[in-house]
N, CA, C and O atoms as a GROMACS GRO file, in nm:
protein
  492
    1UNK      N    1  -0.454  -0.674   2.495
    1UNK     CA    2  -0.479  -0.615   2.364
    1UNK      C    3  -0.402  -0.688   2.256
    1UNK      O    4  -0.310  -0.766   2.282
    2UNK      N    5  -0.447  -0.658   2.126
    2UNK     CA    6  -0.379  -0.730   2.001
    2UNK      C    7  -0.332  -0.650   1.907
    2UNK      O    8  -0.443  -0.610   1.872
    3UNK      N    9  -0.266  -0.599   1.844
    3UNK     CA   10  -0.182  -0.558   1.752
    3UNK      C   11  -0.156  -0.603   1.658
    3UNK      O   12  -0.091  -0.707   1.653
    4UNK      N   13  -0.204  -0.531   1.538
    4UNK     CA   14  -0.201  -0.638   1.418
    4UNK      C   15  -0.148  -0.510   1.274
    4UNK      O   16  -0.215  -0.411   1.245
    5UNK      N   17  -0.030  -0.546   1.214
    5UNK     CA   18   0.042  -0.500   1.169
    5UNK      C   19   0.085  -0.543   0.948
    5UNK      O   20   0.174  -0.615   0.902
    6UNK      N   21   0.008  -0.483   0.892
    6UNK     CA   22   0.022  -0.509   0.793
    6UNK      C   23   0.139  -0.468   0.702
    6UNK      O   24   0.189  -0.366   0.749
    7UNK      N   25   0.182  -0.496   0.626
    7UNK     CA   26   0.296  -0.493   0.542
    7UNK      C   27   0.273  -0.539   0.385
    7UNK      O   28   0.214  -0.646   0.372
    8UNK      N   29   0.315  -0.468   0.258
    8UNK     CA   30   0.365  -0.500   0.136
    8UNK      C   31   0.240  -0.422   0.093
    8UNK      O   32   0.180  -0.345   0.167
    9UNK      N   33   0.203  -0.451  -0.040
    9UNK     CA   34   0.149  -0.344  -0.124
    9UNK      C   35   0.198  -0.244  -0.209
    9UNK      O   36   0.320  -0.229  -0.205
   10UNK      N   37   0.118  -0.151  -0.308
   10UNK     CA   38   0.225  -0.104  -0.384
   10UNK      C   39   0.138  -0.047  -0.508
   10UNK      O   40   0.022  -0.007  -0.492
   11UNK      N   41   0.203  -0.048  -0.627
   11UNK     CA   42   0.187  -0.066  -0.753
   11UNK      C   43   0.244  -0.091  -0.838
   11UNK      O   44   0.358  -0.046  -0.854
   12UNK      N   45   0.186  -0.171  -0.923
   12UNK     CA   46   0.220  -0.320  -1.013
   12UNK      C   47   0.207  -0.322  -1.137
   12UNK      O   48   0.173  -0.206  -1.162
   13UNK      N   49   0.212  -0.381  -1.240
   13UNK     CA   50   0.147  -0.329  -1.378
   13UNK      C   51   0.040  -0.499  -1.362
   13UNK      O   52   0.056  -0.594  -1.286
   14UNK      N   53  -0.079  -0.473  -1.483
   14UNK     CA   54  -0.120  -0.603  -1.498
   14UNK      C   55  -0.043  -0.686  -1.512
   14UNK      O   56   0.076  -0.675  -1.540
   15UNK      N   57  -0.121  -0.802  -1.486
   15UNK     CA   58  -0.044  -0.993  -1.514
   15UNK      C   59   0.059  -0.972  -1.367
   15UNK      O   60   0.090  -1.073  -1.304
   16UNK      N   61   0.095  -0.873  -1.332
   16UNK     CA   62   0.224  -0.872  -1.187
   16UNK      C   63   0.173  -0.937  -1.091
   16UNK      O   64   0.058  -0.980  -1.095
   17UNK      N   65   0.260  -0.955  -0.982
   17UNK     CA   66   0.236  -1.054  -0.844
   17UNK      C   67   0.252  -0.908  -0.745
   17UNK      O   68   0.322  -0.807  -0.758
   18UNK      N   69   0.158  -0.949  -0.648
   18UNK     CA   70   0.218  -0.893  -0.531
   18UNK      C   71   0.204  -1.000  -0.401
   18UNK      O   72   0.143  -1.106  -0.416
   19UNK      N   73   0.264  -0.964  -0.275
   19UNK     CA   74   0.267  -1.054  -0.149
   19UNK      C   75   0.214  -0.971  -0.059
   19UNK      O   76   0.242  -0.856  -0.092
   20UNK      N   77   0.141  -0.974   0.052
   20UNK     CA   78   0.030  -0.913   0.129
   20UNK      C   79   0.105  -0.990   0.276
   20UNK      O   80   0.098  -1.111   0.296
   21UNK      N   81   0.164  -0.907   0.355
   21UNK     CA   82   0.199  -1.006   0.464
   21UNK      C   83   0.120  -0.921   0.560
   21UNK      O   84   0.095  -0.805   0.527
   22UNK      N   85   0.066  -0.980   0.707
   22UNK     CA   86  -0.004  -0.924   0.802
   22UNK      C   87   0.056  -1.009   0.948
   22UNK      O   88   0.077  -1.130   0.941
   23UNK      N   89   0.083  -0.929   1.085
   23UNK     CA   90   0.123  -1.023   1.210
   23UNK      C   91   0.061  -0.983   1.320
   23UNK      O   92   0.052  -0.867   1.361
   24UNK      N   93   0.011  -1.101   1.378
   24UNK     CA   94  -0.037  -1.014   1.543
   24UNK      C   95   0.036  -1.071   1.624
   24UNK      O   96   0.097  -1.177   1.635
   25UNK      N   97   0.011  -0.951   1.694
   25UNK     CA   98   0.090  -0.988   1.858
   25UNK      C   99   0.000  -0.946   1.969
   25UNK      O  100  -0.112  -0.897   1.953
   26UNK      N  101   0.059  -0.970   2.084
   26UNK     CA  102  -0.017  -0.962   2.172
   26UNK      C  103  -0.103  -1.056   2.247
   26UNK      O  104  -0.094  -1.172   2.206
   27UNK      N  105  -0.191  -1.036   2.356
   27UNK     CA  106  -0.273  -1.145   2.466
   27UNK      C  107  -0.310  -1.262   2.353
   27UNK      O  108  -0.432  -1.273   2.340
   28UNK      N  109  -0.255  -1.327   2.290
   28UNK     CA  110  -0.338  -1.425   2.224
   28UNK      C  111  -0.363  -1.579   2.248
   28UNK      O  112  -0.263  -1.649   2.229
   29UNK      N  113  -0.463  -1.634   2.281
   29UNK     CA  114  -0.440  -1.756   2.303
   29UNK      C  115  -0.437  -1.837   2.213
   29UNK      O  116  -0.350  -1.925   2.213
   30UNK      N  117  -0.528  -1.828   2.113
   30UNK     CA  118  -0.502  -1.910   1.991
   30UNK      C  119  -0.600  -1.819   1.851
   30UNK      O  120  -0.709  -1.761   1.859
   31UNK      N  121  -0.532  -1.833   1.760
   31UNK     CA  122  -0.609  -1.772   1.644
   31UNK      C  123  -0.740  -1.861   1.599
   31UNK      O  124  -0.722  -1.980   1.576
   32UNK      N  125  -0.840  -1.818   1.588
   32UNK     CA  126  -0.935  -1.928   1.527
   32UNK      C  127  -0.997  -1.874   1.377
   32UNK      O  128  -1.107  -1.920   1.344
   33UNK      N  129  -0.938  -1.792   1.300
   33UNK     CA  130  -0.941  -1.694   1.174
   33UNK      C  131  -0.876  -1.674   1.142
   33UNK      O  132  -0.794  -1.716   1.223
   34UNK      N  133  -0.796  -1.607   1.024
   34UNK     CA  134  -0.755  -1.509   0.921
   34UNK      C  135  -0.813  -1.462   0.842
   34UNK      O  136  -0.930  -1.492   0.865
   35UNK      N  137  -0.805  -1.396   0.747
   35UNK     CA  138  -0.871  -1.316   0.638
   35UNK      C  139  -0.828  -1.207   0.585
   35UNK      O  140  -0.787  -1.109   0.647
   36UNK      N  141  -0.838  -1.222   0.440
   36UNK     CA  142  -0.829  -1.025   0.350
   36UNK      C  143  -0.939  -1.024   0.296
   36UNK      O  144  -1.005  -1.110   0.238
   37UNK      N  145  -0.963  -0.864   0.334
   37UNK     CA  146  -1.069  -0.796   0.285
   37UNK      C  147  -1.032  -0.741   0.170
   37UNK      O  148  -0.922  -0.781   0.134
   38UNK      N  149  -1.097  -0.642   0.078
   38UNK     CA  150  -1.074  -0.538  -0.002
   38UNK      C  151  -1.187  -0.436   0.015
   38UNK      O  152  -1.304  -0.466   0.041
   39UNK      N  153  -1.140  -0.320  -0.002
   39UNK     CA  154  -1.250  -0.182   0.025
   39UNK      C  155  -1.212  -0.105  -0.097
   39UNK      O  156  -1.095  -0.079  -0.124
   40UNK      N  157  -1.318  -0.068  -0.175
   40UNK     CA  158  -1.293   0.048  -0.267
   40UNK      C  159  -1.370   0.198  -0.176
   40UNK      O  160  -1.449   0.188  -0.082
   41UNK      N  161  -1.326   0.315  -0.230
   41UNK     CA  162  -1.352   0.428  -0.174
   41UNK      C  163  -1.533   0.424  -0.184
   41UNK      O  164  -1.571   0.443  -0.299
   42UNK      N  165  -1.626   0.405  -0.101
   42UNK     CA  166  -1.770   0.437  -0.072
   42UNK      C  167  -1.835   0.293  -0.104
   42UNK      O  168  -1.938   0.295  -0.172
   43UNK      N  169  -1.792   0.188  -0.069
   43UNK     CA  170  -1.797   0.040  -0.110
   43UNK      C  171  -1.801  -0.026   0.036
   43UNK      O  172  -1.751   0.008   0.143
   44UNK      N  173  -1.868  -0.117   0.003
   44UNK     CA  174  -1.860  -0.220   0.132
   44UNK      C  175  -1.703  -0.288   0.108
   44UNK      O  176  -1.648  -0.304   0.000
   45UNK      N  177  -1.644  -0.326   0.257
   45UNK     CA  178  -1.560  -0.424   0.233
   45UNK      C  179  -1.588  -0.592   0.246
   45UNK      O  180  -1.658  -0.658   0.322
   46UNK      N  181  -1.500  -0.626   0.136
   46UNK     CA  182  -1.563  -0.727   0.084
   46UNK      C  183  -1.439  -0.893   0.110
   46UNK      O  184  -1.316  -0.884   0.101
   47UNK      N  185  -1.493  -0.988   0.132
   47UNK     CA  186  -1.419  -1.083   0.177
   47UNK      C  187  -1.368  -1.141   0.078
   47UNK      O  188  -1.443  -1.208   0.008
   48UNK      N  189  -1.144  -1.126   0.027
   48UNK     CA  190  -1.117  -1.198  -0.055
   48UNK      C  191  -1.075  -1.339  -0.028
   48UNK      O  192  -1.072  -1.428  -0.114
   49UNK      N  193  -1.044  -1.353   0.104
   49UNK     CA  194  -0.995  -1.502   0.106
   49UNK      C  195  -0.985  -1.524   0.252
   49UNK      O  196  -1.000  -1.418   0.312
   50UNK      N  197  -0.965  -1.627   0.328
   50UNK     CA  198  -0.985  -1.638   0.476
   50UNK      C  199  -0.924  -1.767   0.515
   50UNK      O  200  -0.940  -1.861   0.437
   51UNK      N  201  -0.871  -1.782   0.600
   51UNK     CA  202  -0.817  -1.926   0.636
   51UNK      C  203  -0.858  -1.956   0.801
   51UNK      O  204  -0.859  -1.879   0.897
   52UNK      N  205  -0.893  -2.100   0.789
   52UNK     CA  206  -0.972  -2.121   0.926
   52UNK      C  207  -0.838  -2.218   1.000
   52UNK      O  208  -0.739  -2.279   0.959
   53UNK      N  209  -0.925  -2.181   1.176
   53UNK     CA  210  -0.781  -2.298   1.238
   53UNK      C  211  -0.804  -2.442   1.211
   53UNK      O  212  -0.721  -2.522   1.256
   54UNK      N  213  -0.912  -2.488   1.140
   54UNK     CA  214  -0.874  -2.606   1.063
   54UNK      C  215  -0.779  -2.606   0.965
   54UNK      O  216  -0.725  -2.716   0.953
   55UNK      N  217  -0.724  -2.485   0.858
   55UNK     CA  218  -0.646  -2.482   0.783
   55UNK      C  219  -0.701  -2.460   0.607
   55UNK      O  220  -0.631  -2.427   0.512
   56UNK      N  221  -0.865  -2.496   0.608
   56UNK     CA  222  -0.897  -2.498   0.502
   56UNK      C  223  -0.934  -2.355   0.486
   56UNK      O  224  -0.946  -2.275   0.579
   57UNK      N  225  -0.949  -2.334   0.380
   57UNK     CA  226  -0.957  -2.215   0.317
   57UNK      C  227  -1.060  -2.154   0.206
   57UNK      O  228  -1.085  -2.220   0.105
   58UNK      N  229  -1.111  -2.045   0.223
   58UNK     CA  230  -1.223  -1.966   0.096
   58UNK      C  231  -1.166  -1.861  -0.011
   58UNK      O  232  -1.071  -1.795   0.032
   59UNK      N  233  -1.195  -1.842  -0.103
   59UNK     CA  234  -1.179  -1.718  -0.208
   59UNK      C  235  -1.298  -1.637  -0.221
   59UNK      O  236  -1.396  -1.670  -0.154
   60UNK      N  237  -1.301  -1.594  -0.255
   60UNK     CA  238  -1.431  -1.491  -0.321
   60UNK      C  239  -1.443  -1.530  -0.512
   60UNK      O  240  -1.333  -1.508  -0.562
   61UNK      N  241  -1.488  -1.552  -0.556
   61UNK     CA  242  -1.490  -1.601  -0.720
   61UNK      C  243  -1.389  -1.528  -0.788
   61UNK      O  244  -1.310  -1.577  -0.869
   62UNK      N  245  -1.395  -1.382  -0.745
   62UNK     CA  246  -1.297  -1.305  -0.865
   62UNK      C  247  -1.156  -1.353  -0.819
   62UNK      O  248  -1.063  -1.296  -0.875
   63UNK      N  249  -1.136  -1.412  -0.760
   63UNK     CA  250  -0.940  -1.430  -0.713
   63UNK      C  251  -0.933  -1.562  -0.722
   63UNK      O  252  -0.823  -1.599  -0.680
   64UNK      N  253  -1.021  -1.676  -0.769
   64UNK     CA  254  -0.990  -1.816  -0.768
   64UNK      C  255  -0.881  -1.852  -0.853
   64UNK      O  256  -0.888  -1.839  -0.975
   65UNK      N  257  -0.776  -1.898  -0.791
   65UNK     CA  258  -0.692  -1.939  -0.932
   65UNK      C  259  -0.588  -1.849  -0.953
   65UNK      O  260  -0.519  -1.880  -1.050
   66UNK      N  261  -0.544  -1.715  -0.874
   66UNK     CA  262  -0.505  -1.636  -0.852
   66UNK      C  263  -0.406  -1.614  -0.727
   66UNK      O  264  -0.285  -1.612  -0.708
   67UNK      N  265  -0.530  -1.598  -0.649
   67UNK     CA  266  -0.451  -1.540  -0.484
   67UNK      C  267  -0.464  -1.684  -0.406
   67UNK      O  268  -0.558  -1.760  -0.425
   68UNK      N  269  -0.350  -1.713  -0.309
   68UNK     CA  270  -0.359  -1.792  -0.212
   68UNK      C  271  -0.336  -1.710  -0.098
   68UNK      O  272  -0.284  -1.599  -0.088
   69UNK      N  273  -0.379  -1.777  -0.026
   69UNK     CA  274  -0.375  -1.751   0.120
   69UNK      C  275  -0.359  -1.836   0.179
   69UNK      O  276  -0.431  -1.936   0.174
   70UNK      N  277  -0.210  -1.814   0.292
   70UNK     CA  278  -0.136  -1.910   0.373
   70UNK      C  279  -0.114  -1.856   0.535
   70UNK      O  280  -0.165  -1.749   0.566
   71UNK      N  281  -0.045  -1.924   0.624
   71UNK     CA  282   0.016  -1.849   0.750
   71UNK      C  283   0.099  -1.926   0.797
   71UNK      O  284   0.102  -2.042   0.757
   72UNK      N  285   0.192  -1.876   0.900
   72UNK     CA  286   0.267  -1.924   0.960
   72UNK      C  287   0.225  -1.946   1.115
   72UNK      O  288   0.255  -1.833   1.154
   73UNK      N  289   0.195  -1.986   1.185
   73UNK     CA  290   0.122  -2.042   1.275
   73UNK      C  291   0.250  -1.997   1.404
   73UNK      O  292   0.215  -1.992   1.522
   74UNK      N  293   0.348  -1.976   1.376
   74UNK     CA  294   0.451  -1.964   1.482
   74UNK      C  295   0.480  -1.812   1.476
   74UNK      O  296   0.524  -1.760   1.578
   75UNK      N  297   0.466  -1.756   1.394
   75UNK     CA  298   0.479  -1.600   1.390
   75UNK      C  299   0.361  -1.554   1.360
   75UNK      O  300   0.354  -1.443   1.307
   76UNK      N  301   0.222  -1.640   1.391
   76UNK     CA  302   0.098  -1.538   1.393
   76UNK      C  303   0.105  -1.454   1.272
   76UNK      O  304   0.094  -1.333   1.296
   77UNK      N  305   0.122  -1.493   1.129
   77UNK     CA  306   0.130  -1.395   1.034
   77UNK      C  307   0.051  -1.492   0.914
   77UNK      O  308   0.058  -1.614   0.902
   78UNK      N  309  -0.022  -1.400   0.838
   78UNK     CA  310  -0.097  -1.477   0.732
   78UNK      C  311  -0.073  -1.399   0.641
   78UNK      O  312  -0.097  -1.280   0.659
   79UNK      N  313  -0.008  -1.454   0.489
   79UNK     CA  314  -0.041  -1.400   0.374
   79UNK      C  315  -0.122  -1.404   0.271
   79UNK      O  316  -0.199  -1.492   0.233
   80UNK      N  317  -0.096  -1.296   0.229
   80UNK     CA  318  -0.182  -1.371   0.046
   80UNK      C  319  -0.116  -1.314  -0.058
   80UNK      O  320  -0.127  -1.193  -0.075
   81UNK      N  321  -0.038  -1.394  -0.143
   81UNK     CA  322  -0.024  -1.420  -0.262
   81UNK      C  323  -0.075  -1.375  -0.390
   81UNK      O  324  -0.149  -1.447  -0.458
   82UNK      N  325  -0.040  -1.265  -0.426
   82UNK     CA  326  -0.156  -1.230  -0.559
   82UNK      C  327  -0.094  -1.260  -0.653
   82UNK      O  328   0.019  -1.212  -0.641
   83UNK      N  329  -0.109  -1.338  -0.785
   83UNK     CA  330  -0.046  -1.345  -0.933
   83UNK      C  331  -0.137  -1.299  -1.039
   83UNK      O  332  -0.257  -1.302  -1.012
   84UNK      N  333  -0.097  -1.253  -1.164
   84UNK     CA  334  -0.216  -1.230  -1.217
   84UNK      C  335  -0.328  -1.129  -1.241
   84UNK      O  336  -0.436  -1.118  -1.299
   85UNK      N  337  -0.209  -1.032  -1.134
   85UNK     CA  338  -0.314  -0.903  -1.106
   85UNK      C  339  -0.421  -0.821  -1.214
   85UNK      O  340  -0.383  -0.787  -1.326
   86UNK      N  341  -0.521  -0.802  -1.177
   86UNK     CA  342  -0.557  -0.711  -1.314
   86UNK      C  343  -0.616  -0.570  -1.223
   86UNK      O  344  -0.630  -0.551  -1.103
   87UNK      N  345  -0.642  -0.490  -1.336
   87UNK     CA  346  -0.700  -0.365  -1.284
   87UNK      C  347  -0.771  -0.359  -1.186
   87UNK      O  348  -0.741  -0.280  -1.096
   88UNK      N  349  -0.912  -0.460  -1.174
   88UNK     CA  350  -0.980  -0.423  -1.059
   88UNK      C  351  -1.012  -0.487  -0.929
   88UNK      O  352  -1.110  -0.497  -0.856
   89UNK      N  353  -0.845  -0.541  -0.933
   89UNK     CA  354  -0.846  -0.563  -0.805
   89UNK      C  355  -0.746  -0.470  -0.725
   89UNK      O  356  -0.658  -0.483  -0.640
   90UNK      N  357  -0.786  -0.403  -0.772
   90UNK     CA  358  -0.728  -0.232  -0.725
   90UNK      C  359  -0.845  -0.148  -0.610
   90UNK      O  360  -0.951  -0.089  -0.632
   91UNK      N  361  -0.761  -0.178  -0.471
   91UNK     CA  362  -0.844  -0.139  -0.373
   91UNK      C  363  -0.732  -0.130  -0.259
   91UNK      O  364  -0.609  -0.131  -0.254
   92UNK      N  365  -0.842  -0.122  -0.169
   92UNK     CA  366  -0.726  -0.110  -0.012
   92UNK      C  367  -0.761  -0.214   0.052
   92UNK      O  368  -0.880  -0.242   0.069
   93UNK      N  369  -0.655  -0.290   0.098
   93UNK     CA  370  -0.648  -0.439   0.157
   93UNK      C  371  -0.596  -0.450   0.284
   93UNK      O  372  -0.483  -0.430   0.328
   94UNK      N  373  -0.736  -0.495   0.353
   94UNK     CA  374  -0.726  -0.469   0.510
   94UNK      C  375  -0.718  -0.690   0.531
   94UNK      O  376  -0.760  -0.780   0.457
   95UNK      N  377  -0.659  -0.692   0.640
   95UNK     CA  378  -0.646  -0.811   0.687
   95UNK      C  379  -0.677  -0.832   0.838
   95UNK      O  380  -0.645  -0.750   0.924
   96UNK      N  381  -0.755  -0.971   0.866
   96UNK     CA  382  -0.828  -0.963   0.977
   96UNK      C  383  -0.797  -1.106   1.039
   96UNK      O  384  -0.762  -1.208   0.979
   97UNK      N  385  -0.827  -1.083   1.224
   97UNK     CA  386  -0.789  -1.176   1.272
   97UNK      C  387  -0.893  -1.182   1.409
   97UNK      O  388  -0.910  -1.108   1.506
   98UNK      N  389  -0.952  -1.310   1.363
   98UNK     CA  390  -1.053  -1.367   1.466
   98UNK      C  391  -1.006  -1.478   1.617
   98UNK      O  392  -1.003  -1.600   1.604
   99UNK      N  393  -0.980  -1.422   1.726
   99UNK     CA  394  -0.871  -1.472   1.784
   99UNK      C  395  -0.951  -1.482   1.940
   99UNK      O  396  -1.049  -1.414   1.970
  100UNK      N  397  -0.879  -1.592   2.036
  100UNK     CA  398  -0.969  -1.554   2.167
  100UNK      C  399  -0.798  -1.558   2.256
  100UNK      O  400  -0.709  -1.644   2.260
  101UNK      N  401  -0.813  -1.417   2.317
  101UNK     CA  402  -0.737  -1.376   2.426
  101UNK      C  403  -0.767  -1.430   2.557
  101UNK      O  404  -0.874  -1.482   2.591
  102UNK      N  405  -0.614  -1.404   2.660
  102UNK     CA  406  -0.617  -1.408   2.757
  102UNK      C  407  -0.594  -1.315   2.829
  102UNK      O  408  -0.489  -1.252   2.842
  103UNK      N  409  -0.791  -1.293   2.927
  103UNK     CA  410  -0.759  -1.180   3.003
  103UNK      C  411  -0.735  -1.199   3.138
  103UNK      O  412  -0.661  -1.296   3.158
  104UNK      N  413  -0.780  -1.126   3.264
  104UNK     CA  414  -0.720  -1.113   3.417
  104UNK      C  415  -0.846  -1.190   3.406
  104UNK      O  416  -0.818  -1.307   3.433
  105UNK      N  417  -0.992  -1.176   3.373
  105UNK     CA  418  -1.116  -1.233   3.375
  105UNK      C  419  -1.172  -1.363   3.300
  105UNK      O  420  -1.282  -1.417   3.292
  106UNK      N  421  -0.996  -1.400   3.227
  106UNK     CA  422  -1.027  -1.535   3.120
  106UNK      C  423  -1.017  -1.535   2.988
  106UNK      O  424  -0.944  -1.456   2.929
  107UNK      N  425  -1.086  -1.620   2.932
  107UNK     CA  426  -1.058  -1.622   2.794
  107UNK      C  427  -1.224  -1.510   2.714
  107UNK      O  428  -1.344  -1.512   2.744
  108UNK      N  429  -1.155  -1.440   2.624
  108UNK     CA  430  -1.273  -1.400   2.527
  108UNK      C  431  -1.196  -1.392   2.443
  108UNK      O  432  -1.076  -1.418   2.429
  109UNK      N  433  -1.346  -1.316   2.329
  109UNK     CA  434  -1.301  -1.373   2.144
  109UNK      C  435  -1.279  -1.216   2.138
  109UNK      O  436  -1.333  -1.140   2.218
  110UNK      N  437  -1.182  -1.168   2.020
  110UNK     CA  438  -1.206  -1.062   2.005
  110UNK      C  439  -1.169  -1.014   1.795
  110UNK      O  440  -1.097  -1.077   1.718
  111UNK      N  441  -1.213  -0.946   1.779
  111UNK     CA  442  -1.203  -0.915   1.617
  111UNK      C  443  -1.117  -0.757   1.581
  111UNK      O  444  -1.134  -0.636   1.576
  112UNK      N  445  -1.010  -0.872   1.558
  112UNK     CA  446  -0.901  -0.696   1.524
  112UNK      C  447  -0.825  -0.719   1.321
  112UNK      O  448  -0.786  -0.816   1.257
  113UNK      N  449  -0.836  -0.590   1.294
  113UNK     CA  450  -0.818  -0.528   1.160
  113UNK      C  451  -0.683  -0.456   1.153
  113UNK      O  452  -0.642  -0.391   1.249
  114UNK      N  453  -0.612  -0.470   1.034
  114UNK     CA  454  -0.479  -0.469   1.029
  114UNK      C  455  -0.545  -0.273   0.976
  114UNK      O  456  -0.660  -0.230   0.982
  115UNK      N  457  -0.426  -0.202   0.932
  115UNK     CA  458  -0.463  -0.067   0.901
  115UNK      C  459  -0.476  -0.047   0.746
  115UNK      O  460  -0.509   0.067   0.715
  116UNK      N  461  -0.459  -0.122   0.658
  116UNK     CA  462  -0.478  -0.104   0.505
  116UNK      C  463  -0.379  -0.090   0.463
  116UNK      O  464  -0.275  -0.043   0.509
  117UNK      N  465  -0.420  -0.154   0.318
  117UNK     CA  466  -0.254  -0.141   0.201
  117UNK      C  467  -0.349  -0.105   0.128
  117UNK      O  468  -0.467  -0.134   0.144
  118UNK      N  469  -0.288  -0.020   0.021
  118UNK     CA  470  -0.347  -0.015  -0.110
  118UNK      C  471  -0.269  -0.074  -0.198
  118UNK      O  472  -0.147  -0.069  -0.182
  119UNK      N  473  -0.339  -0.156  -0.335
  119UNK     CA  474  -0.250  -0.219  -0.361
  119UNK      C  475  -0.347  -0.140  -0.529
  119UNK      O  476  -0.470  -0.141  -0.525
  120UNK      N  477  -0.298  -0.098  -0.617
  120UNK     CA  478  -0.286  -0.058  -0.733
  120UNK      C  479  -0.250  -0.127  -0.838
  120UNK      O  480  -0.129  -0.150  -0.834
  121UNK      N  481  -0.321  -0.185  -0.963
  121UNK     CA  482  -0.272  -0.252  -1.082
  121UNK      C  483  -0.311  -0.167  -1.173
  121UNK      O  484  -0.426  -0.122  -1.169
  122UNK      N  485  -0.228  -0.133  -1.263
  122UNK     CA  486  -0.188  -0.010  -1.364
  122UNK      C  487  -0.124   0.044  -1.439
  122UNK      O  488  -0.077   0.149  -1.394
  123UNK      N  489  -0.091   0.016  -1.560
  123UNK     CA  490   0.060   0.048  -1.680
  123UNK      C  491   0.004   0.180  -1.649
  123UNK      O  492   0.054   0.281  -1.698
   0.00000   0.00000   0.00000
């Protein structure tokens, strides 16, 4: 099994930064994903940024120029970087990890979700 453990979030005023850290542990053989989502209440969740095990990386348009997204490859942890915040990127920020384990039966892929931050921008 994998275990995946999110951290930071909050509330911020506009133009503020926040840091989004996420870690897995567990059967892992190698990560081949990262990613943050965002979910508003009765909304699809929606893909803000993602980093592949090549290293290159996507945004979603509204965060270009804004949020990065990085990891540490030795502690299995990926962040993202927000500067710049404005109001509506005010949601709950789930982080995801596309990974293939080792089981008693071998290797498979499996797709595990951190538990949510809400992260709030708001004087």
């Amino acid at each position: 099994q994998v275990q995946v453990v999110e951290s930071g979030g909050g509330l911020v005023q506009p133009g503020g930064s926040l840091r989004l850290s996420c870690a897995a542990s567990g059967s892992i053989f190698s990560i081949n994903g990262m990613g943050w989502y965002r979910q508003a209440p009765g909304k699809q969740r929606d893909l803000v940024a993602a980093i592949f095990a090549s290293g290159s990386t996507t945004y979603a348009d509204s965060v270009k120029g804004r949020f990065t997204i990085s990891r540490d490859n030795a502690k299995n942890t990926v962040y993202l970087q927000m500067n710049s915040l404005k109001p509506e990127d005010t949601d709950v920020y789930y982080c995801n990890f596309k990974v293939t384990m080792m089981t008693s039966v071998g290797r498979r892929l499996g797709d595990y979700w951190g538990q949510g931050t809400q992260v709030t921008v708001s004087s």
